[in-house]
RODO-2510 file (C-alpha; in nm, 4 decimals, decimal comma):
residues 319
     n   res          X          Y          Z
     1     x     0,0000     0,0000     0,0000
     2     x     0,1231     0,3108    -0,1020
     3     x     0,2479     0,5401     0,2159
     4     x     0,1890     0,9080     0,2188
     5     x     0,4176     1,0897     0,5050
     6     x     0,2179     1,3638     0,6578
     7     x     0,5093     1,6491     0,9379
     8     x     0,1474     1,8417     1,0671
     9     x     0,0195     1,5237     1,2503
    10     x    -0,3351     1,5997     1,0398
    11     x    -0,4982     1,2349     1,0127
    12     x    -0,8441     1,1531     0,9309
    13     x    -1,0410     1,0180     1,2042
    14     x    -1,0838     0,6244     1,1312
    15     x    -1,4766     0,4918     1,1073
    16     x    -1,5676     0,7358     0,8039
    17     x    -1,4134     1,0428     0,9546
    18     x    -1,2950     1,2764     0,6498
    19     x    -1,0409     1,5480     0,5986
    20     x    -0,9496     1,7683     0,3031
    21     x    -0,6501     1,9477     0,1914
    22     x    -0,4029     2,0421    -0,1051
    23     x    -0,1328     1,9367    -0,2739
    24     x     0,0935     2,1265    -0,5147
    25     x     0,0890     1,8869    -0,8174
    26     x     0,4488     1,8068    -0,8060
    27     x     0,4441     1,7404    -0,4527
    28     x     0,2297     1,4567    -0,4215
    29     x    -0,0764     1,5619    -0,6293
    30     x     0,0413     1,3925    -0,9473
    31     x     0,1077     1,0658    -0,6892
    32     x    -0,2807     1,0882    -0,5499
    33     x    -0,3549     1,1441    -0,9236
    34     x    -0,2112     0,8633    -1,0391
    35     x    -0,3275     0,6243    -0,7333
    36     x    -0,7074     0,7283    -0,8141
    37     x    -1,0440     0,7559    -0,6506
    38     x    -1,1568     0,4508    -0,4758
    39     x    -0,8268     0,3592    -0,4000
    40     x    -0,6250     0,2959    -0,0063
    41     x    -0,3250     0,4999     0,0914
    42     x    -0,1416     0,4867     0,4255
    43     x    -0,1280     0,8476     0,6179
    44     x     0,1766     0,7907     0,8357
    45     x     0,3208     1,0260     1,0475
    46     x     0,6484     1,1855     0,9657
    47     x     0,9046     1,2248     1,2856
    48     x     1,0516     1,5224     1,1894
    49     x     1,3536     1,5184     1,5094
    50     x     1,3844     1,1301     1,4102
    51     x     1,3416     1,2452     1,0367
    52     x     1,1738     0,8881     0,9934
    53     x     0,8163     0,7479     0,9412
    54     x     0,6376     0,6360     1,2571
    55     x     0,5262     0,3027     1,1689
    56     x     0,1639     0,3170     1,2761
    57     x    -0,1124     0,5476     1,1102
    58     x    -0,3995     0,5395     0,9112
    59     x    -0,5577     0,3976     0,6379
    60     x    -0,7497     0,6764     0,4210
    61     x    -1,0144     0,6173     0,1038
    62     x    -0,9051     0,8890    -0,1667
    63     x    -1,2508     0,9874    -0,1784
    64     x    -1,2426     1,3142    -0,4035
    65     x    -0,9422     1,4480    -0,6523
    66     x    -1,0277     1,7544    -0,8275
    67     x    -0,7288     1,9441    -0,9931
    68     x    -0,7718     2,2771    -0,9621
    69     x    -0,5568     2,5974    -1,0199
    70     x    -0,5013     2,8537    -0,7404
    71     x    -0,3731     3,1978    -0,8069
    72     x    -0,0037     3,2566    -0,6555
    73     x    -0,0210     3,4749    -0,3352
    74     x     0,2736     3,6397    -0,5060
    75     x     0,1531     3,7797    -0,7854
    76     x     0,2983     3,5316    -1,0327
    77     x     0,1251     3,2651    -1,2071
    78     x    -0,1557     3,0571    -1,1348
    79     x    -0,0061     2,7014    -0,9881
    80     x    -0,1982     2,3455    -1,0381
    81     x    -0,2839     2,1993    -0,7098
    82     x    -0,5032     1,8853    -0,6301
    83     x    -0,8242     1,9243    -0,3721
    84     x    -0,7807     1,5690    -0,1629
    85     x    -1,0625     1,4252     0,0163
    86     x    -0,9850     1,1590     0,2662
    87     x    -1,1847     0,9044     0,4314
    88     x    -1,0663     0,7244     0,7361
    89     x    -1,0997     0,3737     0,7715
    90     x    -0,8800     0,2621     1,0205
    91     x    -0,5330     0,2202     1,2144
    92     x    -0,2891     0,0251     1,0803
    93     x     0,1057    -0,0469     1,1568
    94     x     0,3391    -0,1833     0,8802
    95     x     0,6278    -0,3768     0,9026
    96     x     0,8649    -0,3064     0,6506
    97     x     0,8452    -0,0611     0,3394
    98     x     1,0079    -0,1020    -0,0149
    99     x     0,9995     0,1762    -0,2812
   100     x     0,9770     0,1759    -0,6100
   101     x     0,9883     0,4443    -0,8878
   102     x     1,0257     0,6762    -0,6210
   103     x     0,7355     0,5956    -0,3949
   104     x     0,7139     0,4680    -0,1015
   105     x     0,5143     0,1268    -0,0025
   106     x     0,4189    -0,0171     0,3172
   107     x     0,4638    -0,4173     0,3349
   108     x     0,2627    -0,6805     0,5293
   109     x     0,0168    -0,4073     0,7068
   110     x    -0,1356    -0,5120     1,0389
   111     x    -0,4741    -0,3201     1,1030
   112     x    -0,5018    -0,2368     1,4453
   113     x    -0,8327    -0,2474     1,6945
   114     x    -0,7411    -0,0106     1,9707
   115     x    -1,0940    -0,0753     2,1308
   116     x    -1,0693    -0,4665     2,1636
   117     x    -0,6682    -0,4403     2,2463
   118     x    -0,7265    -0,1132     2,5359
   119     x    -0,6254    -0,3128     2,8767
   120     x    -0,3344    -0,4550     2,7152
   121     x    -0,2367    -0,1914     2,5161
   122     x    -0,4220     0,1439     2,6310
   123     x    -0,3632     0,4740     2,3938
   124     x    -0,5093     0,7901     2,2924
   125     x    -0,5520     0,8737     1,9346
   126     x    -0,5091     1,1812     1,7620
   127     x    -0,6199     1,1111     1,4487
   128     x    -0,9378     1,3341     1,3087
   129     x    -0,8818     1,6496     1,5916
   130     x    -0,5877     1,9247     1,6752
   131     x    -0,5214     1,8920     1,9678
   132     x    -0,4649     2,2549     2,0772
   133     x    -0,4120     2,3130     2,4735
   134     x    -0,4697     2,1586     2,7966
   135     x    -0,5547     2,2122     3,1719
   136     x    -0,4435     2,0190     3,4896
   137     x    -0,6373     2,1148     3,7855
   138     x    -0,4552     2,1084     4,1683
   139     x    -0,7104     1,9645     4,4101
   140     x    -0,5897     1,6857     4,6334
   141     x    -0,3707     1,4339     4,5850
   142     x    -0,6440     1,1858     4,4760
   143     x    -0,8173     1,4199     4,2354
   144     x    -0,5893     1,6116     3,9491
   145     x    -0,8683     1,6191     3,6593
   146     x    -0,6641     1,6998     3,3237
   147     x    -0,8125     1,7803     3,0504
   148     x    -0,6989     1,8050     2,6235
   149     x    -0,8978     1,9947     2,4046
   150     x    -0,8803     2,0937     2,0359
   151     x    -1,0516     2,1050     1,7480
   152     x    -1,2415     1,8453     1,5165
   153     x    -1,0944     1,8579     1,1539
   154     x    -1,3736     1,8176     1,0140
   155     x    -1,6699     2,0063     1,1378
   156     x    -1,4134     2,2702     1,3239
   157     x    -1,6379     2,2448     1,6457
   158     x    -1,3789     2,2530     1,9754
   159     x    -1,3645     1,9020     2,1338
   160     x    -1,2147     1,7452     2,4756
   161     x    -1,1115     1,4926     2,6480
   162     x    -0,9950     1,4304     3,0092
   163     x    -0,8774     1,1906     3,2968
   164     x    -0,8290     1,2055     3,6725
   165     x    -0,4949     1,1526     3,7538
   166     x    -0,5480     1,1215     4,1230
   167     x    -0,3715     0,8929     4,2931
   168     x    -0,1656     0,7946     4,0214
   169     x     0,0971     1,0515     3,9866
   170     x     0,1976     1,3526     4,1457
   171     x     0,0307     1,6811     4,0543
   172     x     0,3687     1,8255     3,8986
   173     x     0,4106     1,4770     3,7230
   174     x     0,0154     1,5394     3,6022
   175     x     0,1345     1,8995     3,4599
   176     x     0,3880     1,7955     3,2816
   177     x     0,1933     1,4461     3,1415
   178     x    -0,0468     1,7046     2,9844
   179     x     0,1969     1,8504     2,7946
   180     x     0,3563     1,5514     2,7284
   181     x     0,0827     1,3792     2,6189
   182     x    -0,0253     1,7015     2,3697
   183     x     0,3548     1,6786     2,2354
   184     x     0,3138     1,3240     2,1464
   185     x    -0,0411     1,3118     1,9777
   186     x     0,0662     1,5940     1,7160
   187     x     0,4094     1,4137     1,6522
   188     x     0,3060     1,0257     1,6502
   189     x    -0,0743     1,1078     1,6125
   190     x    -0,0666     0,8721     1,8734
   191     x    -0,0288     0,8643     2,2396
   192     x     0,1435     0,5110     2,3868
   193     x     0,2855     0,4469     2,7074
   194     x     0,6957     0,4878     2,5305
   195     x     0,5743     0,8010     2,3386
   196     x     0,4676     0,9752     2,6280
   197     x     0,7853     0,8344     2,8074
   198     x     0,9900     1,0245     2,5414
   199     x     0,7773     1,3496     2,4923
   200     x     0,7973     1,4037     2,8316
   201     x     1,1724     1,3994     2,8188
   202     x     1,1595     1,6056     2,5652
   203     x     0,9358     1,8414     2,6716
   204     x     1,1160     1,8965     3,0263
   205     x     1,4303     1,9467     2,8373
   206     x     1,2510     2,2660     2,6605
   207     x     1,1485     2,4180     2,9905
   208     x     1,4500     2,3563     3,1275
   209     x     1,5812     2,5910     2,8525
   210     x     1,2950     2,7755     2,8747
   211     x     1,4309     2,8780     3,2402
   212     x     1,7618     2,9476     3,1576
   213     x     1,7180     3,1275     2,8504
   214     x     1,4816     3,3570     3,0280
   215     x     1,7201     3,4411     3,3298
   216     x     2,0625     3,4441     3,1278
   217     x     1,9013     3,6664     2,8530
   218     x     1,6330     3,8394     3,0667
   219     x     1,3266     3,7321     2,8561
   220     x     1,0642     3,6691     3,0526
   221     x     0,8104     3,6598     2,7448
   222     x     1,0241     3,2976     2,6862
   223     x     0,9401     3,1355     3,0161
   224     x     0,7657     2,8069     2,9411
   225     x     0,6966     2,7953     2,6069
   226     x     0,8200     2,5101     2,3753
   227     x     0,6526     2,2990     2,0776
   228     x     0,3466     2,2258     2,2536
   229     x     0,2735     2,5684     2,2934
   230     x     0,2315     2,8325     2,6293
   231     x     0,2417     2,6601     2,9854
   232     x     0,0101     2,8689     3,2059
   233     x     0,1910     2,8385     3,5763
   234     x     0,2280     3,0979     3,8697
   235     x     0,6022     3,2392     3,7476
   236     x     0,4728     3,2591     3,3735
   237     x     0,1784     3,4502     3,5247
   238     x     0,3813     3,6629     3,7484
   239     x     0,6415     3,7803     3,4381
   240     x     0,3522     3,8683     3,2701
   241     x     0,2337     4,0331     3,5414
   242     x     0,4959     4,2206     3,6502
   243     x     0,6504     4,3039     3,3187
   244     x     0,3125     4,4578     3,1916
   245     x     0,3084     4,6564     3,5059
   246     x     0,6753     4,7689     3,4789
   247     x     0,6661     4,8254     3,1100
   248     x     0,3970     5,0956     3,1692
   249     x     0,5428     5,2600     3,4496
   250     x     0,8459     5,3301     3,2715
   251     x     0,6810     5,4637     2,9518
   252     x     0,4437     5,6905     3,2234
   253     x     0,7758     5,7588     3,3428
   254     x     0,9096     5,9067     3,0161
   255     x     1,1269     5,6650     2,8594
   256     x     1,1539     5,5311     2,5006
   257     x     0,9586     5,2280     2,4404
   258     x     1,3258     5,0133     2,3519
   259     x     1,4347     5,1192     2,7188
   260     x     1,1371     5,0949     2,8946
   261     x     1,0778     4,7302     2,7770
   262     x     1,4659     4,6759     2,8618
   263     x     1,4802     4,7655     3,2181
   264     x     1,1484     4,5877     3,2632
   265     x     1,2918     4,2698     3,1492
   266     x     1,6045     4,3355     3,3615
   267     x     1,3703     4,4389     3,6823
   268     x     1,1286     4,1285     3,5955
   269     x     1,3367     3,8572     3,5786
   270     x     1,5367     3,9846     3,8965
   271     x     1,2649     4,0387     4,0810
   272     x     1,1001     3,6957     4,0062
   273     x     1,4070     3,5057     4,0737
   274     x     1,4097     3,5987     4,4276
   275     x     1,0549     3,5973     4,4936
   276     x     1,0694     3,2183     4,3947
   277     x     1,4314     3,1553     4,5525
   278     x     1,5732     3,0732     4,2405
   279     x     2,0090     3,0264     4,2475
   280     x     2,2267     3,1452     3,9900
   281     x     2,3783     2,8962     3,9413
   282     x     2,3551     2,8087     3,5455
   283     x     2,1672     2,4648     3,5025
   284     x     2,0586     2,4050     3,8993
   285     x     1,8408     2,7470     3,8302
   286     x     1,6664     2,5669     3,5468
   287     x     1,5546     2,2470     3,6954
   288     x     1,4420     2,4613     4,0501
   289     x     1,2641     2,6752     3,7938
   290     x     1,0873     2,4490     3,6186
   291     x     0,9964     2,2360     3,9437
   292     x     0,9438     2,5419     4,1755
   293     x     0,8047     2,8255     3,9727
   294     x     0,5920     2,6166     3,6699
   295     x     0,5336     2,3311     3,8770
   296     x     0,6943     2,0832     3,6298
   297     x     0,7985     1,7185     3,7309
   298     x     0,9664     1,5369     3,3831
   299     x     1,0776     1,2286     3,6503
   300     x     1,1040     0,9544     3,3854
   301     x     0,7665     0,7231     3,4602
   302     x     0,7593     0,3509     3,4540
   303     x     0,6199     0,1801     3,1658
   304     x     0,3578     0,0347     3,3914
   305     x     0,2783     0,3423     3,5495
   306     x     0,2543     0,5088     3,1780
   307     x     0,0318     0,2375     3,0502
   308     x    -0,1934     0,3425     3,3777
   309     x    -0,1969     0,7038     3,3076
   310     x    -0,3258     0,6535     2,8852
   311     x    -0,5911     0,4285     3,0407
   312     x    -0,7528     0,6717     3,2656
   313     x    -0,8317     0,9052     2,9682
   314     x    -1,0714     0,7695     2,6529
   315     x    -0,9034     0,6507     2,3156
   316     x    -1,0559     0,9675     2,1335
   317     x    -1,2824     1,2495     2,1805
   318     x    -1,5562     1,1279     2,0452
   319     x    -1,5551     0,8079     2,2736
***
């Protein structure tokens, strides 16, 4: 079956779900073209820091080619592209892959029942929505509700999902599983027990730098963001805070607006440093950051503890 590599982790959502897009002609049009209506493909997921195919995804009906030519934004000429209309059918893993004329084929295909396999093999799909955000509330120990939410691709209506994490993890841990889990569903379009393991190494590694970039540079607009977006956390909300309210008094003040947003940043990120007891000591100041101010715990988690956390949240939205 032919494989199509998607980097935007859009997939249609399997059962009938459809999505539509478009490709420039000579970069993959001509391919759909030439595959026809009617006809299977295999939407993989491309890993662009692995720069390799993730070797589960879905299978997609080519429901509707039209070939159509857009005007270039530009000003130059008009350029062919081909409308695609997909239809999910299912999840599927391959193998092994062999290409041929240039393409790219997926050999002895598996298709996968998530529903049937979910105590063995609990995940969360991604295919069909964007996911978009997420919030973790602190109650208790034995009640940390996070939710996902994002939006259907194909009626654009916002969708959800949550799980209680309570008694499972810490709430840090819980925080930094939403991201994780957000991270991993727009990479893999697919959320197992080892790709949360790794996107939550990965995403405590951008905080990290999130911290220390901030301090050493005196950005606070760069505290906790990375791939998956804005973490909302007390010292996030207090450099926006106080660098809004700093920022004004020294324009009221008279300055230029260059060197009133430069001493703010200065004042901010000096200020918030000792209000959360931050050292400054280079690294150390990153990881008491990230644990201390955003309330961040990236502690690697067991594969049976992982496996525990997918399985208190549904396979999709729409379960």
């Amino acid at each position: 079956m032919l494989i199509m590599p998607v980097a935007n982790g859009v997939l249609p959502r399997p059962g009938g779900g459809k999505i539509s897009g478009a490709f420039v002609i000579e970069q993959g049009g001509r391919l759909l073209a030439a595959t026809g209506v009617g006809q299977d493909i295999l939407i993989c997921p491309w890993v662009v820091d692995e720069q390799k195919l993730y070797p589960v995804g879905v299978i997609a009906r080519l429901a509707e080619l039209v070939e159509q030519m857009v005007p270039d934004p530009e000003g130059g000429a008009s350029v062919p592209v081909m409308l695609v209309c997909l239809e999910g059918r299912g999840h599927a893993r391959w193998q092994g892959q062999r290409s041929c004329d240039g393409l790219l084929f997926a050999t002895d295909i598996e298709y996968l029942h998530f529903r049937h396999s979910r105590k063995e093999y609990p995940v969360i799909s991604g295919a069909g929505w964007m996911p978009e955000g997420g919030t973790t509330e602190f109650r208790d120990a034995s009640d940390i509700p996070v939710a996902l939410y994002g939006t259907d691709l194909e009626t654009g209506r916002k969708i959800s999902l949550c799980g209680n994490l309570g008694g499972l993890v810490s709430q840090d841990q819980a925080h930094t599983i939403e991201h994780a889990i957000i991270r991993a569903l727009r990479t893999f379009g697919l959320c197992t027990a080892k790709t949360l393991i790794a996107a939550m190494a990965r995403e405590g590694e951008e905080l990290k730098r999130s911290v220390e970039a901030s301090i050493r540079y005196a950005l606070p607009e760069v505290l906790g963001l990375t791939a998956t977006g804005a973490c909302g956390n007390p010292m996030t909300s207090l450099a926006q805070l106080y660098l809004s309210t700093d920022m004004l008094d020294n324009l009221n003040a008279g300055q230029k607006l260059d060197e009133a947003l430069y001493k703010a940043r200065r004042k901010v990120m000096s200020q918030l440093t000792q209000d959360i007891g931050l050292t400054t000591q280079p690294g150390i100041r990153a990881t008491q950051g990230m644990k201390r101010g955003m309330n961040h715990d990236d502690t690697p988690l067991r594969l049976e503890t992982a496996k525990k956390v997918i399985a208190r949240f549904p396979l999709s939205p729409w379960e």
